[in-house]
C-alpha positions as CSV (number, residue, x, y, z in Angstrom):
1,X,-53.2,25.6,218.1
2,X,-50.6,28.2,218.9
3,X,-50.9,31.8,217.5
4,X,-48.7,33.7,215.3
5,X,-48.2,36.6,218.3
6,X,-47.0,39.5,215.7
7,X,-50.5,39.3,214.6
8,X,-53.0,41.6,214.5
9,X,-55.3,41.5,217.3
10,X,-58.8,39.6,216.8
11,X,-61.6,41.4,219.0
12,X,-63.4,37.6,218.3
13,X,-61.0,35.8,220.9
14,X,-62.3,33.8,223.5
15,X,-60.6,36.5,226.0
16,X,-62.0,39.3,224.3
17,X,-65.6,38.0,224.1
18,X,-65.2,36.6,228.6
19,X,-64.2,40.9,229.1
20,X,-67.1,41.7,227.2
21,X,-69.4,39.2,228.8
22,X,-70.4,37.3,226.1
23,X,-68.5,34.0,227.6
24,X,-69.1,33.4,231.1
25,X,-65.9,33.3,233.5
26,X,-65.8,32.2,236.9
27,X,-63.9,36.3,238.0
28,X,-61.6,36.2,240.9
29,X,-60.7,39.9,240.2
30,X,-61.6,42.8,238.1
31,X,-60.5,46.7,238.2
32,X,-59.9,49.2,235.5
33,X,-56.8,47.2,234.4
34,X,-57.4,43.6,234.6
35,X,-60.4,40.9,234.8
36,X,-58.6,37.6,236.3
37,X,-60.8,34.5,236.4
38,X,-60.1,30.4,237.2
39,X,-58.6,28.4,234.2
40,X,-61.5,26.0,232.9
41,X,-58.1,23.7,231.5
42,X,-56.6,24.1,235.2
43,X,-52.7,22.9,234.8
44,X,-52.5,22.7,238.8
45,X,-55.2,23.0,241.5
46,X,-55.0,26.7,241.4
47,X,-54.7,27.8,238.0
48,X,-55.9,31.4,237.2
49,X,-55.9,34.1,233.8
50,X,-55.1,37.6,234.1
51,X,-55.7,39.3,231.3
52,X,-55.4,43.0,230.2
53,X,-59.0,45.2,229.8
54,X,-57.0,46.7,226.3
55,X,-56.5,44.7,222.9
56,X,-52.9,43.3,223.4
57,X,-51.4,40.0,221.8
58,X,-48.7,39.4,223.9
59,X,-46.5,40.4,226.5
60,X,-44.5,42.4,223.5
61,X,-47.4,43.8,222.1
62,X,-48.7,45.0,226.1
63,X,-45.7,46.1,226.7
64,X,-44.8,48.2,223.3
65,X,-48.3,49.5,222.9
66,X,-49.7,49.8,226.7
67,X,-49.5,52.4,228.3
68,X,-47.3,53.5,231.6
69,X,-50.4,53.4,233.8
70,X,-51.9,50.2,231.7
71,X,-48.4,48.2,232.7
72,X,-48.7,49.1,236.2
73,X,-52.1,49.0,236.8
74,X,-51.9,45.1,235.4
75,X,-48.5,44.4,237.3
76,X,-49.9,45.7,240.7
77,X,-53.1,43.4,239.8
78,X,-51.3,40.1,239.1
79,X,-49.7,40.7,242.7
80,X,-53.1,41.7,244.5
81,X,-54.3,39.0,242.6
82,X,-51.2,36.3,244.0
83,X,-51.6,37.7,248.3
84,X,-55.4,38.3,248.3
85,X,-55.3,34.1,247.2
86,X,-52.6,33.4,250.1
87,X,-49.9,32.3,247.0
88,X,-46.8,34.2,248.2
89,X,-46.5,31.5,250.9
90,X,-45.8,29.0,249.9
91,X,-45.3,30.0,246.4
92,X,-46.5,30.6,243.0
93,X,-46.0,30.5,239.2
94,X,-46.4,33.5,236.7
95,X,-46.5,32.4,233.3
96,X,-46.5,34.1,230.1
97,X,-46.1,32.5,226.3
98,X,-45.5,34.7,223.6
99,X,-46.1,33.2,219.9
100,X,-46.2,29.4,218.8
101,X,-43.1,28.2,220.1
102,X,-44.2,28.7,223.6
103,X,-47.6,27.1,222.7
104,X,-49.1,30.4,223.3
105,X,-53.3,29.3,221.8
106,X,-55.2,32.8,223.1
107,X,-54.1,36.2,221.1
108,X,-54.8,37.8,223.8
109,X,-52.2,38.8,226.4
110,X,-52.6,37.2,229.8
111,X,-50.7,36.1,232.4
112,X,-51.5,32.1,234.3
113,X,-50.5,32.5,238.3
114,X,-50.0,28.6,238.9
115,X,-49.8,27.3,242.4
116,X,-51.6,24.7,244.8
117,X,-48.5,22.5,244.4
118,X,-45.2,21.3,244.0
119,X,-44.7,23.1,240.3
120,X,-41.5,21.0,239.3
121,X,-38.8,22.4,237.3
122,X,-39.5,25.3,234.4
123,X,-39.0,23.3,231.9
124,X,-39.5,19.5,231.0
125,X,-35.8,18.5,230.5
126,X,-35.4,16.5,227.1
């Protein structure tokens, strides 16, 4: 069900419980900024999270609230994340919902890098 992203954030989301080890994740990545791990709902054949280490909602919460070295630290990370899995050729999706009308279900910023195929237009046209 999608989240109400102006919400408070709830240290009892699934995100919050995989960066504190209580879910298990299959990790791809982790540093000071970001943990990233494989999509257990996978939306293409290479479908990974990266999510922030601090308590963020969304993208305007992470980027409001975090920090100049938090923002950086999780930008550079996506990227690392992106060449270290061969995406930039030949290509890749970042993807990042904010509230209920982008069917955002996790309050917990995080970022999907999409890839393994032909990804289609943005959006599904009506």
């Amino acid at each position: 069900m999608p989240i109400d992203a102006t919400k408070p954030y709830d240290d009892q989301n699934i995100f919050a419980k995989i960066l504190r080890g209580e879910i298990p994740s299959q990790r791809v990545y982790e540093d000071e900024w970001a943990v990233a791990f494989h999509d257990i709902n996978a939306q293409s054949p290479i479908h990974i999270l990266v999510i922030p280490r601090g308590p963020y909602v969304s993208w305007d919460d992470f980027s409001a609230k975090g920090s100049d070295a938090e923002i950086a630290g999780f930008i550079r990370a996506v990227g690392k994340i992106a060449r270290d899995a061969g995406l930039v050729v030949p290509g890749y999706r970042l993807l990042a919902n904010t509230g209920r009308q982008s069917g955002q279900e996790v309050p917990h910023f995080h970022v999907h890098i999409l890839a393994g195929q032909p990804l289609g237009p943005m959006l599904a046209k009506k």
